[in-house]
Every structure is written in structure tokens, then in C-alpha cells.
N, CA, C and O of each residue as an XYZ file, in Angstrom:
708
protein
N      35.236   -255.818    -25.819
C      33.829   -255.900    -26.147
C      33.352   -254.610    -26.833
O      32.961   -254.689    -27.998
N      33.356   -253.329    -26.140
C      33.410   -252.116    -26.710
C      34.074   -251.815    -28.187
O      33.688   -250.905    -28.921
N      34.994   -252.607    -28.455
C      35.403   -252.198    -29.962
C      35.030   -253.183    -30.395
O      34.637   -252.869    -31.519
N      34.876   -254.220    -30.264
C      33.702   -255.222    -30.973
C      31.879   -254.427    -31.769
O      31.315   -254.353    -32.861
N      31.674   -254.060    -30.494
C      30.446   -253.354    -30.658
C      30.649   -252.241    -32.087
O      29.901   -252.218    -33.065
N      31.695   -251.495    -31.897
C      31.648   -250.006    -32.644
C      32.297   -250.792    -34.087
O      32.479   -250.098    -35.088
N      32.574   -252.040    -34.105
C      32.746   -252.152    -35.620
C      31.659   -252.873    -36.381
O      31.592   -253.121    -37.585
N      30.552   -253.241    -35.083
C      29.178   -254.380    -35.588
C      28.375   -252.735    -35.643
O      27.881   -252.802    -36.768
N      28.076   -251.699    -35.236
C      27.107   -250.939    -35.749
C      26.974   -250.261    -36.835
O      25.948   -250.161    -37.507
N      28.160   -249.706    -37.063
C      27.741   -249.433    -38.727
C      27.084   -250.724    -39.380
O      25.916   -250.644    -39.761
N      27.822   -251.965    -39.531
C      27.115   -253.158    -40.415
C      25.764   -253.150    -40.219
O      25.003   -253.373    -41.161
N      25.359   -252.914    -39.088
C      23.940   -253.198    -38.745
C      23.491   -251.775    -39.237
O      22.714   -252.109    -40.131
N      23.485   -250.853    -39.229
C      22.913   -249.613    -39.621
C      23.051   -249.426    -41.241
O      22.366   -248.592    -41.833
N      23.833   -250.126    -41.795
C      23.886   -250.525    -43.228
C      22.519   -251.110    -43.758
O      21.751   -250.802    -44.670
N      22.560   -252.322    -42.554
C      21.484   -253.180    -43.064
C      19.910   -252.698    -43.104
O      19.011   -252.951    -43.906
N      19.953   -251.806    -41.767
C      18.673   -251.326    -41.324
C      18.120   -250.205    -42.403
O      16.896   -250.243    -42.527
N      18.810   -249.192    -43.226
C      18.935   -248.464    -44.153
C      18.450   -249.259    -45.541
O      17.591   -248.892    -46.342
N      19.151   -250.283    -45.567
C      18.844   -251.259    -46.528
C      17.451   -252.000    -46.981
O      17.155   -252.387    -48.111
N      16.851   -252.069    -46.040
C      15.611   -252.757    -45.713
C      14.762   -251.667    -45.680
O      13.796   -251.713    -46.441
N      14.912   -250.612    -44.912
C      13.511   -249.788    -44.803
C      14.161   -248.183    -45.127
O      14.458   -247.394    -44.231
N      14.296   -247.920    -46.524
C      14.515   -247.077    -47.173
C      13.649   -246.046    -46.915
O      12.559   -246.397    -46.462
N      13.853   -244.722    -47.097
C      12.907   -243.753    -46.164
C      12.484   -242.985    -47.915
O      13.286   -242.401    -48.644
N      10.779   -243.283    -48.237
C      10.300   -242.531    -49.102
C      10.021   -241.192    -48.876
O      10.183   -240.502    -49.883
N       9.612   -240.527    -47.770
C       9.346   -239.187    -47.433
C       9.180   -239.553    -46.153
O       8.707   -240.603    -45.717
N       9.743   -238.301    -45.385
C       9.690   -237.392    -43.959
C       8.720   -236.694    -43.663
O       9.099   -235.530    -43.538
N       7.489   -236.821    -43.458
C       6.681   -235.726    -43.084
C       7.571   -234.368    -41.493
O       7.855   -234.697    -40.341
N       7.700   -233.297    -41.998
C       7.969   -232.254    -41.109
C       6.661   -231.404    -40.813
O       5.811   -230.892    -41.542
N       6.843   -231.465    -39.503
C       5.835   -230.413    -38.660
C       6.295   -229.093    -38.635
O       7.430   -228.688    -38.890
N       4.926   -228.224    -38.178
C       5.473   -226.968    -38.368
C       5.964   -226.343    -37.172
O       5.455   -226.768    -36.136
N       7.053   -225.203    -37.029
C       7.828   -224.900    -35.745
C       9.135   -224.257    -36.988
O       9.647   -224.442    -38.092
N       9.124   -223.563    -35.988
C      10.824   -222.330    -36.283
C      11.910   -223.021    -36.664
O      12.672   -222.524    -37.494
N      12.161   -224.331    -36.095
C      13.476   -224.984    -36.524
C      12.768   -226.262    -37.578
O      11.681   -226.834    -37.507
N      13.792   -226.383    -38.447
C      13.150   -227.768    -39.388
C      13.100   -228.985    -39.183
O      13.708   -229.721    -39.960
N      12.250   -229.630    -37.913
C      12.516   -231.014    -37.386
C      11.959   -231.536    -38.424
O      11.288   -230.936    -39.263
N      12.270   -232.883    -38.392
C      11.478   -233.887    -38.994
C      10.631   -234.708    -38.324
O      11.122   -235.002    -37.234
N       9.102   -235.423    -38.588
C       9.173   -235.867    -37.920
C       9.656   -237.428    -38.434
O      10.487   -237.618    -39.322
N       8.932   -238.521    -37.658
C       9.525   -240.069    -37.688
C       8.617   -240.800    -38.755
O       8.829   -241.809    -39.428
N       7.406   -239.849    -38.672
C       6.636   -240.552    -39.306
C       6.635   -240.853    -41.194
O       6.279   -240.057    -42.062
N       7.122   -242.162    -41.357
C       7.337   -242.389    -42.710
C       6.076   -242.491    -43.706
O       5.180   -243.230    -43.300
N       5.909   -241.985    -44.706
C       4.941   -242.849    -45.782
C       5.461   -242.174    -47.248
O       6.212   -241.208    -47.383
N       4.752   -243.078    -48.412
C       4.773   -242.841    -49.475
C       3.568   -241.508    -50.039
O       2.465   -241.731    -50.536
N       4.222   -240.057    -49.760
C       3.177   -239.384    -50.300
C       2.439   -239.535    -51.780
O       1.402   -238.889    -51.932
N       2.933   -240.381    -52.912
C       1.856   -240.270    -54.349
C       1.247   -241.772    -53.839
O       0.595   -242.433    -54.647
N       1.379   -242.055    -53.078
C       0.506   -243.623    -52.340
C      -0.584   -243.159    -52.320
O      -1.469   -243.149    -53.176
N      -0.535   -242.773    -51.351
C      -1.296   -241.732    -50.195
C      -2.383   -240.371    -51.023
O      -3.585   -240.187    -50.828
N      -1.679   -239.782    -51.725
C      -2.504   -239.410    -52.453
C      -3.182   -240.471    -53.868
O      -4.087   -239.724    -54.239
N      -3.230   -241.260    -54.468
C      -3.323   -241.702    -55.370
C      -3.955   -242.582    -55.001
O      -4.437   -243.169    -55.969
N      -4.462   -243.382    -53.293
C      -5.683   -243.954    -53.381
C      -6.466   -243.114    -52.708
O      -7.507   -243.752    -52.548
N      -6.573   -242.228    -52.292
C      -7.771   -241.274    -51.769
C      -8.315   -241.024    -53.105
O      -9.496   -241.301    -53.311
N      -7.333   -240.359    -54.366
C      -8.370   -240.024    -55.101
C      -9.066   -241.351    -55.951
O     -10.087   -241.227    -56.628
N      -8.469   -242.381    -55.820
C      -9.576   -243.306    -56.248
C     -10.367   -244.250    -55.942
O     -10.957   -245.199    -56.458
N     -10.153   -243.481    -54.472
C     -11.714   -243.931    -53.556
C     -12.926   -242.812    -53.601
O     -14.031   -243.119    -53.155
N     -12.696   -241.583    -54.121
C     -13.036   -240.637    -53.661
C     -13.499   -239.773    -55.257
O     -13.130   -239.921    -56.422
N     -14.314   -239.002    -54.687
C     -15.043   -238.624    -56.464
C     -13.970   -236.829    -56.015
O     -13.437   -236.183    -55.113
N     -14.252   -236.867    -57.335
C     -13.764   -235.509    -57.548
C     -13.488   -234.173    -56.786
O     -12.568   -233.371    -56.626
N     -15.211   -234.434    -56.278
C     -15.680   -233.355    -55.239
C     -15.204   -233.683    -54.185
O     -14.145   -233.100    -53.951
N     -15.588   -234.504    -53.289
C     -15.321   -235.618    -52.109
C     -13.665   -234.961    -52.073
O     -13.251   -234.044    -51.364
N     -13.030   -235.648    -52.934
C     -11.277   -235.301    -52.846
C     -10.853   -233.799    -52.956
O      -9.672   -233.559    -52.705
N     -11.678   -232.752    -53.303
C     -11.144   -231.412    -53.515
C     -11.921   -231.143    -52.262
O     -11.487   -229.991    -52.242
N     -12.599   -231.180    -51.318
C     -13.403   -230.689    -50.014
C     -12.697   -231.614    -49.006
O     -12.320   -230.861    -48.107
N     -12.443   -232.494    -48.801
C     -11.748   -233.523    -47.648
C     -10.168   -233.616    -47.431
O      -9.580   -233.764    -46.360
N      -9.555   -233.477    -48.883
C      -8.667   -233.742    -48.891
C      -7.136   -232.606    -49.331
O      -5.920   -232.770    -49.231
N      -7.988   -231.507    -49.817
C      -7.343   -230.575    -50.341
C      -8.633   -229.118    -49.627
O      -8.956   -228.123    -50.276
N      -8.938   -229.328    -48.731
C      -9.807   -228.352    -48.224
C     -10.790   -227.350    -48.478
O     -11.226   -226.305    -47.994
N     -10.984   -228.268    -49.637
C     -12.319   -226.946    -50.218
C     -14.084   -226.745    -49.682
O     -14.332   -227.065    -48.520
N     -14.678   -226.474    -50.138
C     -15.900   -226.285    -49.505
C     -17.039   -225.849    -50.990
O     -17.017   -225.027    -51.906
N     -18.254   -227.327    -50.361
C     -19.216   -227.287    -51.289
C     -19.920   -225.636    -51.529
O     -19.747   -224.744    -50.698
N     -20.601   -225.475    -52.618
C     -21.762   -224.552    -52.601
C     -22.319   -224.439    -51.644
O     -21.757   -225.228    -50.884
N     -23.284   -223.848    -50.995
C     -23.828   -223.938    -50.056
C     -25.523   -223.934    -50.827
O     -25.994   -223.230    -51.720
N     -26.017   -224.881    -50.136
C     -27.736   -225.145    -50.475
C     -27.401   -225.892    -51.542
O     -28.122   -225.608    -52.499
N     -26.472   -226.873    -51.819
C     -26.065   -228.202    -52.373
C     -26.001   -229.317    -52.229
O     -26.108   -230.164    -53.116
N     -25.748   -229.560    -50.671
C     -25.302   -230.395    -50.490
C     -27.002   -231.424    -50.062
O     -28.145   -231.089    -49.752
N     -26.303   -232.718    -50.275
C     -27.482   -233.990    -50.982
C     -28.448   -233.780    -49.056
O     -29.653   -233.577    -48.910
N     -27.124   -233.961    -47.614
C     -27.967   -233.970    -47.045
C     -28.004   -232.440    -45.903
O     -27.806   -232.417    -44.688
N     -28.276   -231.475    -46.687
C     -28.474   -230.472    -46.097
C     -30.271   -230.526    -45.536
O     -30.640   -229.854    -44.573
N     -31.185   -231.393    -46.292
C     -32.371   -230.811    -45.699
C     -33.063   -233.025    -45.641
O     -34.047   -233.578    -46.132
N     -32.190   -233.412    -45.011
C     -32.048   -234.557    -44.590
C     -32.357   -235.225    -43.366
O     -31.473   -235.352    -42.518
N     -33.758   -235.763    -43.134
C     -34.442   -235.798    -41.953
C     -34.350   -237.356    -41.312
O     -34.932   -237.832    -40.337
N     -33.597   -237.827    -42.041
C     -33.505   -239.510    -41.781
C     -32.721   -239.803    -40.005
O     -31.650   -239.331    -39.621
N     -33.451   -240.502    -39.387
C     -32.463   -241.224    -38.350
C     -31.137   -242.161    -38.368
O     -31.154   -243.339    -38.725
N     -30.229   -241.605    -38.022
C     -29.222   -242.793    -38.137
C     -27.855   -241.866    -37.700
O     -27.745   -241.342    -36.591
N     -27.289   -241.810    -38.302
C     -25.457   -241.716    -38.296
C     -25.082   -241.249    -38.753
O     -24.695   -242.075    -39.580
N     -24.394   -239.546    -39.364
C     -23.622   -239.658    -40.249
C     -21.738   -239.784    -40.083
O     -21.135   -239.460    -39.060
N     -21.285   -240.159    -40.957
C     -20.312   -240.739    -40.999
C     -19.311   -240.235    -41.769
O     -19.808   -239.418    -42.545
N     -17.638   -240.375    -41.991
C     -16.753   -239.744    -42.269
C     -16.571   -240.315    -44.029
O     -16.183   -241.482    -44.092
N     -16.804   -239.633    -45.380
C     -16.561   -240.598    -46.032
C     -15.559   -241.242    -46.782
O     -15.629   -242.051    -47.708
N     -14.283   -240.538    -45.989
C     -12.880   -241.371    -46.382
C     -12.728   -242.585    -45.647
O     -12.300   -243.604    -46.190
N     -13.062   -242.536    -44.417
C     -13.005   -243.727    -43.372
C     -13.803   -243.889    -42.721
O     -13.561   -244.014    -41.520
N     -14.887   -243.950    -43.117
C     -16.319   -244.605    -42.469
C     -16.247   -243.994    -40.459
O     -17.047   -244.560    -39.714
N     -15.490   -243.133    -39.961
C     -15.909   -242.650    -38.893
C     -16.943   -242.272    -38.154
O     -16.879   -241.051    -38.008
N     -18.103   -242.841    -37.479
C     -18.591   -242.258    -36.692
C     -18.889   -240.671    -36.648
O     -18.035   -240.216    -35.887
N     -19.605   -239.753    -37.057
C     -18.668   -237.927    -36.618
C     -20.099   -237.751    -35.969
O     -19.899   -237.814    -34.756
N     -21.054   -237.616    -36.132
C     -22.772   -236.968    -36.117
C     -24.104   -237.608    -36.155
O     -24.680   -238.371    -36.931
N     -24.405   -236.988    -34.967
C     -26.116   -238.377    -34.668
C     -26.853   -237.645    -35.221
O     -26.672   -236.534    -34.722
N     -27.989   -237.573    -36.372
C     -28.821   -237.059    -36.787
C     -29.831   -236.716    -36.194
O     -30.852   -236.396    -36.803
N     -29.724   -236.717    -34.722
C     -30.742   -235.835    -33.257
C     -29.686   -234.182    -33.236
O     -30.168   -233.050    -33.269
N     -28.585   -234.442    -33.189
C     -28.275   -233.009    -33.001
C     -27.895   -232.340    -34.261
O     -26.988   -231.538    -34.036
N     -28.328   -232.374    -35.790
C     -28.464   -231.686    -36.263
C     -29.758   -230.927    -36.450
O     -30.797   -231.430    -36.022
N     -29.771   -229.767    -37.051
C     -30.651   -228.821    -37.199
C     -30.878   -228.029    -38.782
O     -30.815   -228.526    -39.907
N     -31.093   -226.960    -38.460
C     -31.452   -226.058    -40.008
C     -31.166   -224.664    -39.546
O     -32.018   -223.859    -39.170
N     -29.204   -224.362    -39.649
C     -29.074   -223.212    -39.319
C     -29.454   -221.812    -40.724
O     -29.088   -220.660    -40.492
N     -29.953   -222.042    -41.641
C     -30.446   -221.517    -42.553
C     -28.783   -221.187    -43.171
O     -28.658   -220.015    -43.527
N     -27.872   -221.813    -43.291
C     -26.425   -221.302    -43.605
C     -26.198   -222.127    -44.828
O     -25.158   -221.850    -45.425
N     -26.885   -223.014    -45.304
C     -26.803   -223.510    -46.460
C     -26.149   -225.436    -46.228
O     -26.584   -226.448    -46.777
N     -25.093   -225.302    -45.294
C     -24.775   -226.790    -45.264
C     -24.703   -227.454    -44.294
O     -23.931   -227.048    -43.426
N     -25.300   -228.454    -44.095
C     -25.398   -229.361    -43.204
C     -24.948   -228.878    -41.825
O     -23.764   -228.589    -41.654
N     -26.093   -228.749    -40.549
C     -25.604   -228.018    -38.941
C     -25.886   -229.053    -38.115
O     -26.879   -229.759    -38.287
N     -24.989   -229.238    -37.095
C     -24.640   -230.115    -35.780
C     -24.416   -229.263    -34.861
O     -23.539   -228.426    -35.076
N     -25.098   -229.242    -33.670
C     -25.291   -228.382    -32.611
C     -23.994   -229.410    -31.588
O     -23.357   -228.830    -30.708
N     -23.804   -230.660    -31.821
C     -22.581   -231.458    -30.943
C     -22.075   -232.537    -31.967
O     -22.631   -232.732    -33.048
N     -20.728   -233.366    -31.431
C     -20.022   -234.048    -32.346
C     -20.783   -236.023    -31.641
O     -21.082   -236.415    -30.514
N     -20.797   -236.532    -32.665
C     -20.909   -237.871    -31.842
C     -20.185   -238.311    -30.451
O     -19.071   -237.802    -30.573
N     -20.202   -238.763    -29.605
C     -19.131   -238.952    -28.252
C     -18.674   -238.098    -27.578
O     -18.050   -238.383    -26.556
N     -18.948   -236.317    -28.138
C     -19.116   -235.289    -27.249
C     -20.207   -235.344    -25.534
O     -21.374   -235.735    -25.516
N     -19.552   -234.928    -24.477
C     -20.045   -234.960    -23.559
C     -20.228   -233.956    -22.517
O     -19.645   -234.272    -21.480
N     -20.959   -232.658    -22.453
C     -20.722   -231.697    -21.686
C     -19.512   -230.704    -22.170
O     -18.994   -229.786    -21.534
N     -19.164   -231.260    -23.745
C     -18.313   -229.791    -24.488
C     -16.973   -230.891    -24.577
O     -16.130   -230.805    -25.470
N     -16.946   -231.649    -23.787
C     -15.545   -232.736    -24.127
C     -15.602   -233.727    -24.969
O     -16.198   -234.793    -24.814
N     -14.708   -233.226    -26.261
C     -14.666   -234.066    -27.638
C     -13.242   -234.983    -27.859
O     -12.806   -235.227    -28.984
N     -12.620   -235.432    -26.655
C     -11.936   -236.347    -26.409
C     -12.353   -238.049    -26.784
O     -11.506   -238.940    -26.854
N     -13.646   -238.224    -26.972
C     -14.230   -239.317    -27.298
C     -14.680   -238.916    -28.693
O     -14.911   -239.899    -29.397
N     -14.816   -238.065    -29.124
C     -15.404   -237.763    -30.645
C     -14.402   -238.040    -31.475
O     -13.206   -237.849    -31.255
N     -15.040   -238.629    -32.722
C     -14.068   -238.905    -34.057
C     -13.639   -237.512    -35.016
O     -13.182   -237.437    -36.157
N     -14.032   -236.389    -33.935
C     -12.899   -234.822    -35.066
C     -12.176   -234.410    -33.773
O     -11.915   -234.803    -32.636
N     -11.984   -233.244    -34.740
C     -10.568   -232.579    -34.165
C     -11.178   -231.262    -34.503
O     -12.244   -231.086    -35.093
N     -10.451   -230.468    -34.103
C     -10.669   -228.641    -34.111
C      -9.744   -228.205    -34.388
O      -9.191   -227.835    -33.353
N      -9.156   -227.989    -35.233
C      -8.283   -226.779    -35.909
C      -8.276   -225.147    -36.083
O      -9.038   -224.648    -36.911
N      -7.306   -224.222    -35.203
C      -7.387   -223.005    -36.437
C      -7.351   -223.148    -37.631
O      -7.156   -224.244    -38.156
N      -7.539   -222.033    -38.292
C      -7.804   -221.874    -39.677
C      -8.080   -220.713    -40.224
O      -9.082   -220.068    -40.535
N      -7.315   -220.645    -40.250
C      -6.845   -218.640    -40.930
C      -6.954   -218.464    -42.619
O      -6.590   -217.396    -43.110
N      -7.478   -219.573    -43.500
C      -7.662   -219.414    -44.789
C      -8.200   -218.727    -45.273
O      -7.698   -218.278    -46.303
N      -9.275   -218.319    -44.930
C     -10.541   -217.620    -45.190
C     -10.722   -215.894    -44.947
O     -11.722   -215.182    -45.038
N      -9.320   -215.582    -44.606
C      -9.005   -214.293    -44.323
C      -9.295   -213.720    -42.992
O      -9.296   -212.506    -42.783
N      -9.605   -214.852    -41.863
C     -10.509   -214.500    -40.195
C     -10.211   -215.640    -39.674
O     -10.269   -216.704    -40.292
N      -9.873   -215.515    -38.519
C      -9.675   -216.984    -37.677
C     -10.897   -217.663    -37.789
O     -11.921   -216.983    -37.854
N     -10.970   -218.922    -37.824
C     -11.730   -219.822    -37.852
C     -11.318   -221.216    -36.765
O     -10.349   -221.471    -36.051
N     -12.243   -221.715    -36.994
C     -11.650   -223.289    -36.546
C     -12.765   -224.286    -37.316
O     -13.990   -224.392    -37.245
N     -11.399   -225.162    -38.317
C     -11.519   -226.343    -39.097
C     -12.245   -227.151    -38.161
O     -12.362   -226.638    -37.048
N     -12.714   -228.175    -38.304
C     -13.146   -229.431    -38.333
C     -12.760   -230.330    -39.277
O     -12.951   -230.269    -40.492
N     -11.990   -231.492    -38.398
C     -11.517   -232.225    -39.398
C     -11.542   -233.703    -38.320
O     -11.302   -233.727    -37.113
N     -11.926   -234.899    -39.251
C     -11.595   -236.364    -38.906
C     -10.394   -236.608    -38.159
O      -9.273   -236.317    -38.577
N     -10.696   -237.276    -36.780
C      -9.810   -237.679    -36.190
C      -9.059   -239.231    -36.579
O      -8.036   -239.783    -36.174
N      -9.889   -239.524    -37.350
C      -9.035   -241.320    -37.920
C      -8.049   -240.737    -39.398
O      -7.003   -241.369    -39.545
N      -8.254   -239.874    -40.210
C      -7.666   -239.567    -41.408
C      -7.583   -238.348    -41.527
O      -6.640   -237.944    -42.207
N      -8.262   -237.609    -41.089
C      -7.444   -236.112    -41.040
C      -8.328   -235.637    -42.234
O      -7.900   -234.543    -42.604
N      -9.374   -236.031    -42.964
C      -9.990   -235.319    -43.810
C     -10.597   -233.753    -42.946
O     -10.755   -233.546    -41.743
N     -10.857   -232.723    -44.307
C     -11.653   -231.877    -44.211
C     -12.883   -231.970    -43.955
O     -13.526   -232.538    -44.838
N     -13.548   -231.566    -42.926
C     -14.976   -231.720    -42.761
C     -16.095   -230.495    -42.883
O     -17.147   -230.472    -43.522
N     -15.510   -229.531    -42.074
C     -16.004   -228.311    -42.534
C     -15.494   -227.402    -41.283
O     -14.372   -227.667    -40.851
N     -16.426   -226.071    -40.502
C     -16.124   -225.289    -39.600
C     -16.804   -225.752    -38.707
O     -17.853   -226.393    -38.648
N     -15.601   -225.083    -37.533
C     -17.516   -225.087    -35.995
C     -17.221   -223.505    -35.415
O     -16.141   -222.924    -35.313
N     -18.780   -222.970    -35.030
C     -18.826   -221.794    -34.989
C     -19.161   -221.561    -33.576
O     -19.483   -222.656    -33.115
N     -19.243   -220.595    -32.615
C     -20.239   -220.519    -31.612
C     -21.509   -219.477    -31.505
O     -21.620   -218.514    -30.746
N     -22.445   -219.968    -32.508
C     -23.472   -219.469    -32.653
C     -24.779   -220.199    -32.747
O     -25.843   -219.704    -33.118
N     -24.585   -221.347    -32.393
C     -25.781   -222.445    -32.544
C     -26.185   -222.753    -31.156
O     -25.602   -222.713    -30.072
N     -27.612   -223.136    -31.625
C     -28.259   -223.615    -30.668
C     -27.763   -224.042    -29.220
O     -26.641   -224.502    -29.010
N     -28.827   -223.817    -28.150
C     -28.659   -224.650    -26.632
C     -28.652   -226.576    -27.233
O     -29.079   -226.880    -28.346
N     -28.372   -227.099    -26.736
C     -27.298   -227.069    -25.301
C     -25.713   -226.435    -25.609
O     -24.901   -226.088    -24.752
N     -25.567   -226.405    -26.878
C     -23.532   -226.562    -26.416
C     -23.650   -224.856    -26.883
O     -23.014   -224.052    -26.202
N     -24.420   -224.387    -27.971
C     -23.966   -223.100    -28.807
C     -23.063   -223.115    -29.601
O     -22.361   -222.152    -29.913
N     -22.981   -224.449    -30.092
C     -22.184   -224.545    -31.507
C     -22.998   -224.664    -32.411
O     -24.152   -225.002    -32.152
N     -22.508   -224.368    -33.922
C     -22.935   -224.888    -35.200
C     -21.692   -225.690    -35.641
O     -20.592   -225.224    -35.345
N     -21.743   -226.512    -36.122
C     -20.763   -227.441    -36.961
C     -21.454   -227.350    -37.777
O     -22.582   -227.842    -37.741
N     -20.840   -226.485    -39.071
C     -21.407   -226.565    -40.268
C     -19.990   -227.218    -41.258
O     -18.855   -226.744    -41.327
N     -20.685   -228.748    -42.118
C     -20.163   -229.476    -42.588
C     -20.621   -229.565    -43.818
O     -21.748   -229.119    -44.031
N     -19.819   -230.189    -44.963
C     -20.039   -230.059    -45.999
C     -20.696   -231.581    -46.371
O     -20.213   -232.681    -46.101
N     -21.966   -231.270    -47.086
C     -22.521   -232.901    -47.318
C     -21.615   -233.842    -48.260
O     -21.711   -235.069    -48.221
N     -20.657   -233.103    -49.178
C     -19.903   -234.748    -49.340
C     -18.596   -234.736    -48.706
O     -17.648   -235.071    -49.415
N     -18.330   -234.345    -47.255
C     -17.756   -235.233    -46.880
C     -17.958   -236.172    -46.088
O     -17.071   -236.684    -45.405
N     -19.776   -236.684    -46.087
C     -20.314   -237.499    -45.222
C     -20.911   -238.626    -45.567
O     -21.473   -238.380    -46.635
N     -21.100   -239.681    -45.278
C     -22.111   -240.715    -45.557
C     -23.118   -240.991    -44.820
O     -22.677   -240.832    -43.682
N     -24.151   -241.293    -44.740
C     -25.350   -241.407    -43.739
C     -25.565   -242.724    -43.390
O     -25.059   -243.394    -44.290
N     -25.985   -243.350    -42.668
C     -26.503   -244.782    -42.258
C     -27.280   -244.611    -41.342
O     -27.131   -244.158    -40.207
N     -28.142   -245.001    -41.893
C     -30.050   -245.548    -41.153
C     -29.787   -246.145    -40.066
O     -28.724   -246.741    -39.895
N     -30.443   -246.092    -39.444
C     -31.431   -246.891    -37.867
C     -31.941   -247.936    -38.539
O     -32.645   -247.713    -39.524
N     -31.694   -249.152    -38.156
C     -32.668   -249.763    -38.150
C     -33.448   -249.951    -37.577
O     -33.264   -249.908    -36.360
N     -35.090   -250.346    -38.213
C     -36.604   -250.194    -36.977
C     -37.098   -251.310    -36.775
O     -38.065   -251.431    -36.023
């Protein structure tokens, strides 16, 4: 049975190779060069973001850049509702906990589904971020991994954060009354 087996696995590992051909390896970062498992087509992947996505939108979300500041559409934006992730329509910010940290772009004192400082239910993530020549910590979408902007601890009671975000990487949606 045993040498039965060891002459059916190569055939089968032929086949399996055959069928799901590996376009790219994404590798994580760490001292030794693992790979990880996770497969995709990177010019896919890039090539419909950018044509879902305007110019700006794709150089701030997706390649990490950051608007002007005192630009952005909803920096002085008083509407009730939602704002939202605008690669993947995420959930990120209730338009009750933003504010006007006088910093130029869009401020969130908490994340949507934040609860007492626990953003385990929130649609971001917190990243270091050493780009900028000073530790930082990114903010970025937990469904797609876009760029969103920084969070600081200098804002307002209750939490003493600012999440300062860049207005296009957001979409807004109204309350309805």
C-alpha cells in the first residue's frame, strides 16, 4: 500500500501545480525569507484599484501619500451620517466624534465600533510608521488595507486621540431624517 501511495503523489502534485499555478507569493517581513501562502495576481490587484480610484484617492490609500492639508472636501464638514472607507465602502467614523483639530485634515477623537479604547470591533488597524522621519502610527482599513491617515494622542476627552485622516480616502453617507 505504502509504495502504491509514494508512486500516486507525485502524479497528484503534478496535477495540483497544474491547475493552480502560483502568480506571486506575498512575503512578510522577519530576518529569514518566509513566504507567505497567501496567493494573488499583483498587476490585478493593482490595476483595478487604480480604476476604481482617481488619481489622488490611489496615491493617498494605496501608495501612502497624504493630501494638502486645508484641502480636503470634508475637512469642515458638518453633515450627520457615516464616514466610510473609499476603496471598500467600510464603516471607519461617526460624524459625532469628529471635531476641528485646527491641523488641516479631517479629526476623529474615536474609530466607529471602538469601545472604551478597544478597536477590535472597528474597521482600522494601527500601524507603526517610521516614514516621516519619527515614529508614528498609520491608520489603515481593516477590510483592504488602504491608507487612511495617522492617530495621535493629543485629542480631545473621552479617548485623547486625534485620528487625523485624509478626506479622499473617505466617503460620507447621510442619516436619514
Amino acid at each position: 500500500m505504502a509504495r502504491q501511495l509514494s508512486r500516486l503523489c507525485p502524479l497528484l502534485l503534478r496535477r495540483v501545480v497544474q491547475v493552480a499555478p502560483v502568480t506571486h507569493i506575498r512575503s512578510f517581513h522577519g530576518t529569514l525569507d518566509f513566504r507567505s501562502l497567501t496567493r494573488y495576481d499583483e498587476s490585478v490587484v493593482t490595476t483595478d484599484w487604480q480604476k476604481k480610484l482617481t488619481p489622488e484617492q490611489y496615491y493617498v490609500t494605496r501608495e501612502k501619500g497624504t493630501e494638502l492639508p486645508f484641502s480636503g472636501v470634508y475637512l469642515n464638514h458638518t453633515e450627520v451620517g457615516m464616514y466610510h472607507c473609499v476603496c471598500c465602502d467600510a464603516p471607519l467614523f461617526r460624524s459625532d466624534a469628529k471635531y476641528n483639530s485646527g491641523t488641516g485634515w479631517p479629526s476623529f477623537y474615536e474609530a466607529d465600533g471602538s469601545c472604551n479604547g478597544d478597536e477590535s470591533n472597528a474597521n482600522i488597524v494601527r500601524r507603526p510608521d517610521n516614514s516621516l522621519g519619527s515614529t508614528g502610527t498609520e491608520v489603515i482599513c481593516r477590510q483592504c488595507d488602504a491608507h487612511l491617515g495617522h492617530v495621535f494622542e493629543d485629542g480631545p476627552q473621552p479617548t485623547g486621540l486625534r485620528f487625523c485622516i485624509n478626506s479622499v480616502a473617505l466617503t460620507f453617507k447621510a442619516v436619514s431624517k
